[in-house]
N, C-alpha and C positions, 0 to 999 in steps of 0.2 A: 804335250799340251799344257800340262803343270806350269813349266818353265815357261812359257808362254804370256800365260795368264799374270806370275811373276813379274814377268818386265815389265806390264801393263801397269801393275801395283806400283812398280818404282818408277816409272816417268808420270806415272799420277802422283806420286808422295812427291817428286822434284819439283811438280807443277805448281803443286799446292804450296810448299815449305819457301819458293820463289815469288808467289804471291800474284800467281796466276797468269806471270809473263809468258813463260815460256822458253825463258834464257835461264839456266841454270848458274847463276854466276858462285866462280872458284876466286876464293882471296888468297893470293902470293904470300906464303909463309917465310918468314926473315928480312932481315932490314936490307932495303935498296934491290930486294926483287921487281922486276918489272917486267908484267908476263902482259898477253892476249888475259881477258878471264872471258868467261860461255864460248862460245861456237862461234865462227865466223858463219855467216849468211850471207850467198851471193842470191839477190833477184831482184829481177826487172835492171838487169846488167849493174846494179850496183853491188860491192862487197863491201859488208861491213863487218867491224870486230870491234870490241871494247875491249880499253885499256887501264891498266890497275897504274894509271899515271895522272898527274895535275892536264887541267887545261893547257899552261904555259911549256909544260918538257913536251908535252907530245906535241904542240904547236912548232916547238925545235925541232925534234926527231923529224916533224914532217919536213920542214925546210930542205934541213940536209937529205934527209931523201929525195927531194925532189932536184938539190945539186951534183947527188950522187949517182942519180938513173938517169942525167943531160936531162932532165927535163923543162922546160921554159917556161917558169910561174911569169905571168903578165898581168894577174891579178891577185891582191893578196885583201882582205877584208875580217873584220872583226866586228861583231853587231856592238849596239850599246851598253849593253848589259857583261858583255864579254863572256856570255854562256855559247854565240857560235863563232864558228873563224871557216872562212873559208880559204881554199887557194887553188886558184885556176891557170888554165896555161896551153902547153903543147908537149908532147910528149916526141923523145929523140927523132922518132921517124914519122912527127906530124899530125897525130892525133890528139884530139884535144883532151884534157882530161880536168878531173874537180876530184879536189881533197876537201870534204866536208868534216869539220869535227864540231862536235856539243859536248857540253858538260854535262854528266849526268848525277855529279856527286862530289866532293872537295879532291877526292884521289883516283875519277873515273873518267875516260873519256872517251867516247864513240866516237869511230875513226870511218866514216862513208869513201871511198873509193869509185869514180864511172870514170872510164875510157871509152870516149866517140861515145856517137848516139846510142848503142846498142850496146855497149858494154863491151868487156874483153879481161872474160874471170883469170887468165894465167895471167898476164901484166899486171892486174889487178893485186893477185896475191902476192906475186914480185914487191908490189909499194908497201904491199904488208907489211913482209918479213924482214925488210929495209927499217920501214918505223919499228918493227919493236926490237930489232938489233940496234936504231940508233940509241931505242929508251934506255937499253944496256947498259951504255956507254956512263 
């Protein structure tokens, strides 16, 4: 029960020290790390993750990912402000899919993931681990 109580303590002290998001976010220690940072979230079929990258490299990263899983962007879009980008398409065996990303900060970037109307969280985490192996590169 102690240890219980304990955990309760520390996702409250993360809660709070995060400024009551609820995403714990971790910063990539050494030059030219380029991680996920907080937790992926899949809901309402969408996965998303943030990225310890500019708007512009994970706007690449996603590209080549989307060249590298056959996927067919048919639509590629950047708002005015160039805080969103979107890119849309079909996915190798026909499903439609949206790569949503936002800026959240000069070196942060939410990466929205939906496959078909209802989602498809394993493909989903596929485009994931794509972008943040292309952020690598």
């Amino acid at each position: 029960m102690a240890q219980w109580k304990q955990g309760i303590w520390i996702l409250l002290l993360l809660f709070i020290a995060t400024g009551g998001t609820g995403c714990a976010l971790f910063v990539a220690a050494g030059a030219g790390a380029v991680v996920g940072i907080g937790a992926s979230e899949y809901i309402g079929g969408e996965l998303k993750q943030a990225y310890a990258a500019p708007m512009e490299k994970t706007w690449n990263a996603s590209l080549a990912t989307t060249d590298e899983l056959k996927m067919k962007a048919t639509e590629k879009s950047i708002d005015n402000l160039d805080q969103n980008r979107v890119i849309k398409g079909k996915t190798e065996d026909g499903k439609d899919f949206q790569i949503s990303l936002e800026t959240l900060g000069k070196d942060v970037t939410m990466v929205k993931v939906r496959i078909g109307l209802f989602g498809d969280e394993k493909n989903s985490r596929t485009i994931h681990e794509t972008i943040a192996k292309n952020l690598k590169k």
